[in-house]
Backbone as a ProteinNet text record, in pm:
[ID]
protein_1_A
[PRIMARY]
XXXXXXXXXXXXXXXXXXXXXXXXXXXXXXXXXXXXXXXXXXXXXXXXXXXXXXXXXXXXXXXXXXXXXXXXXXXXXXXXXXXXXXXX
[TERTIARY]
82.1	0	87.5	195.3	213.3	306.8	404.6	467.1	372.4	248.3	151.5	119.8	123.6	117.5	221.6	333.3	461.8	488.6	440.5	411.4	278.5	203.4	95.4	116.5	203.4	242.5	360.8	414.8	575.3	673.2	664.6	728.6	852.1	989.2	1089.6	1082	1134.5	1221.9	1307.8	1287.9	1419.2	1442.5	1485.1	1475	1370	1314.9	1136.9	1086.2	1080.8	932.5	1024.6	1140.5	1139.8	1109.9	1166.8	1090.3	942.3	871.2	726.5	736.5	745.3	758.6	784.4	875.2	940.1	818	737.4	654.7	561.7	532.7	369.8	412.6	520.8	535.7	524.9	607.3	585.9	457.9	318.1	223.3	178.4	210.5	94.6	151.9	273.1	310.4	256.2	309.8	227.7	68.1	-18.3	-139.7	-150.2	-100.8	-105.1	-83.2	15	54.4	-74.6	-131.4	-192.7	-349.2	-364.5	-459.8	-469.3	-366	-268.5	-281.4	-218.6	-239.2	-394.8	-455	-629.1	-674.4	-637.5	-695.7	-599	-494.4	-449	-509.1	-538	-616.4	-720.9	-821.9	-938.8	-901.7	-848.6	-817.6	-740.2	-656.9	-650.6	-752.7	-881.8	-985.3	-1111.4	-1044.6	-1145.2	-1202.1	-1173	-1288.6	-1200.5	-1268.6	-1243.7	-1158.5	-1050.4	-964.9	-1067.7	-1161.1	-1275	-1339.6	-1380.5	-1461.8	-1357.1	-1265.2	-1130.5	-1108.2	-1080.1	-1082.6	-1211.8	-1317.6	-1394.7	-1476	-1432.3	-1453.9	-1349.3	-1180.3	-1055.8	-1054.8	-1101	-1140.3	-1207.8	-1354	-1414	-1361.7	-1278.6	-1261.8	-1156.8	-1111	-968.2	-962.1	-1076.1	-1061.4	-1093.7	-1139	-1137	-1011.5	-936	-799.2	-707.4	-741.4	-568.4	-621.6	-753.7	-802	-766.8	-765	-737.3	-595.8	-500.8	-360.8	-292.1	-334.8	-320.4	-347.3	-478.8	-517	-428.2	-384.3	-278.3	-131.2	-117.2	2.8	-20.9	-96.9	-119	-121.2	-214.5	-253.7	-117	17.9	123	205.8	219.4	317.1	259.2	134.8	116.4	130.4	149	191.3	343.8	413.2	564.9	555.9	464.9	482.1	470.7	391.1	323.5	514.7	602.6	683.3	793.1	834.2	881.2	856.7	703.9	638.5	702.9	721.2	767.1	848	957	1138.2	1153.7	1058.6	1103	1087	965.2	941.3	994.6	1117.9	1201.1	1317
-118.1	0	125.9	94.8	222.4	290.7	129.8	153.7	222.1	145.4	269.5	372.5	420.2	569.3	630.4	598.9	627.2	637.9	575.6	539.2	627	679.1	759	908.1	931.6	1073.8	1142.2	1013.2	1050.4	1033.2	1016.3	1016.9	908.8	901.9	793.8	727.7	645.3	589.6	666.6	735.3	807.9	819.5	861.6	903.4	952.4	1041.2	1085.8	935.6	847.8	744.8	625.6	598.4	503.7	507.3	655.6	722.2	725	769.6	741.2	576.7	503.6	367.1	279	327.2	280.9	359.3	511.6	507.6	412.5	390.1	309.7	181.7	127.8	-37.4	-24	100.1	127.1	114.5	223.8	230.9	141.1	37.9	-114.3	-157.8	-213	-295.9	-235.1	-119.8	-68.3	-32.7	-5.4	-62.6	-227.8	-353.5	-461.3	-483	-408.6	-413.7	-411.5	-249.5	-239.4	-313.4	-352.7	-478.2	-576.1	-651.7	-773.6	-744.1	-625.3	-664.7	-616.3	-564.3	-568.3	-692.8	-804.4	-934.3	-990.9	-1007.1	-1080.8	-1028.6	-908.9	-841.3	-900.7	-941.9	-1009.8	-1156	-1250.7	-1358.4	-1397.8	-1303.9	-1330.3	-1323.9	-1226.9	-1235.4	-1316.5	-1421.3	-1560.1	-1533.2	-1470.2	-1460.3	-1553.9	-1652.9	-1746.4	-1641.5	-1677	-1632.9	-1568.8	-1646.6	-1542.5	-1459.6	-1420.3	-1359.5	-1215.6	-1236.6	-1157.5	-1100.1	-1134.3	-1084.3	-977.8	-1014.9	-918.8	-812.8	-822.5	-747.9	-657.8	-720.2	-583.7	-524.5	-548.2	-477.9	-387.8	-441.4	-325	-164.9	-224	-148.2	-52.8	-74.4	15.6	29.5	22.2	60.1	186.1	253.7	381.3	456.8	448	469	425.6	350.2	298.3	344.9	394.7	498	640.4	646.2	836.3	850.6	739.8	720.3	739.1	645.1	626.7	776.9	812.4	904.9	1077.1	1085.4	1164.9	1161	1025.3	1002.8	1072.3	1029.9	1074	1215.6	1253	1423.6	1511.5	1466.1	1529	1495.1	1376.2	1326.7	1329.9	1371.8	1367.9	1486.1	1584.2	1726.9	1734.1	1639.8	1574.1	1548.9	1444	1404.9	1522	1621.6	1733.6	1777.6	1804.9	1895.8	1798.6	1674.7	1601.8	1606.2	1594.9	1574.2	1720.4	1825.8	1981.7	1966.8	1890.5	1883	1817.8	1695.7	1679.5	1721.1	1845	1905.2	2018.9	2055.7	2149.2	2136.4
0	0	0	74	79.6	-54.2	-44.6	-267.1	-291.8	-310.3	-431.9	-430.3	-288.5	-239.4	-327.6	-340.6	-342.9	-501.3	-579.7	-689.5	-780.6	-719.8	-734.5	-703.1	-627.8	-587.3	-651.8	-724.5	-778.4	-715.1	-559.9	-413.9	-494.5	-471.6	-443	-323.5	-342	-180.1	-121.8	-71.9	-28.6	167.6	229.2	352.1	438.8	321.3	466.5	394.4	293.3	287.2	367.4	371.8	492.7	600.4	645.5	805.7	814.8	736.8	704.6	738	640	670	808	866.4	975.4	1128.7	1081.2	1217.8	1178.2	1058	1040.3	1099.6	1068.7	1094	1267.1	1352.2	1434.2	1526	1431.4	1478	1480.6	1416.2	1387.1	1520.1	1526.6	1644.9	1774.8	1811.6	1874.5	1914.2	1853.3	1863.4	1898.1	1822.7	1876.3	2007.7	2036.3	2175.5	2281.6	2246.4	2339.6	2346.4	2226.4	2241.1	2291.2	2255.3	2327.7	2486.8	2521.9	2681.6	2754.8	2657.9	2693.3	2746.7	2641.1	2597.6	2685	2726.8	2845.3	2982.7	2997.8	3170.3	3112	3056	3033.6	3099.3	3012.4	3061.4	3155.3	3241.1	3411.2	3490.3	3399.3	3511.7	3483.5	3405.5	3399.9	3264.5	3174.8	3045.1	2942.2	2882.6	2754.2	2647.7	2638.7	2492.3	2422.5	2345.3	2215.8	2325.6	2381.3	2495.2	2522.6	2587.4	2591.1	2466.3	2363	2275.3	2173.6	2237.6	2160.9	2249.8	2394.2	2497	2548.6	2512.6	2478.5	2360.1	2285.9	2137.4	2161.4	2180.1	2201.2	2316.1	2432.8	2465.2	2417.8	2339	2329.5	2182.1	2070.5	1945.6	1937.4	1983.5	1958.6	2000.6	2113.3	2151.1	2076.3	1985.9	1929.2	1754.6	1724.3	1632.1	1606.6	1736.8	1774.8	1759.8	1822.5	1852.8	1688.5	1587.3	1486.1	1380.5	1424.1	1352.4	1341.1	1508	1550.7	1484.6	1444.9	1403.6	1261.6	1184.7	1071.1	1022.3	1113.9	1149	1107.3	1180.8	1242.9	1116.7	1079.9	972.4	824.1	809.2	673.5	593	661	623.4	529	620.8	559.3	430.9	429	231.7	135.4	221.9	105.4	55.9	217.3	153.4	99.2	121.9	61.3	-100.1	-132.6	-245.8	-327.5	-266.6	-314.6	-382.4	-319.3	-317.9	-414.9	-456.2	-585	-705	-733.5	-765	-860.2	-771.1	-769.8	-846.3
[MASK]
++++++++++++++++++++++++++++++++++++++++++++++++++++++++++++++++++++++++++++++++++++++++

């Protein structure tokens, strides 16, 4: 997905799209994370694996939405001036 971004904008590989690259792979793991330990405090306190899992979901998808969305907010301004530079 994101090649095609990259590929669609004119963007290279260069230094800001690995850094781009490197928070997203970031943000993913991170969000897992904090799902992951939702769904384990579930199942210390007695709830079935599937149960745990769709009762830490629910709680924390909107938080790891907003988290994500922030990231974006802040870093997508970057491509614009990246996108400039080659431009030029």
């Amino acid at each position: 997905m994101a090649f095609i971004y990259l590929g669609v904008t004119g963007n290279t590989i260069n230094i800001i799209s690995l850094s781009a690259l490197s928070i997203a792979i970031g943000m993913v793991v991170d969000d897992a994370i904090v799902v992951l330990e939702n769904i384990t405090r579930h199942i210390e306190r007695g709830s079935t694996p599937r149960e745990a899992a769709i009762y830490a979901t629910n709680e924390v998808w909107l938080a790891v939405i907003a988290t994500t969305l922030t990231i974006v907010a802040v870093f997508f301004p970057m491509t614009m001036v990246a996108h400039g530079r080659n431009d030029v």
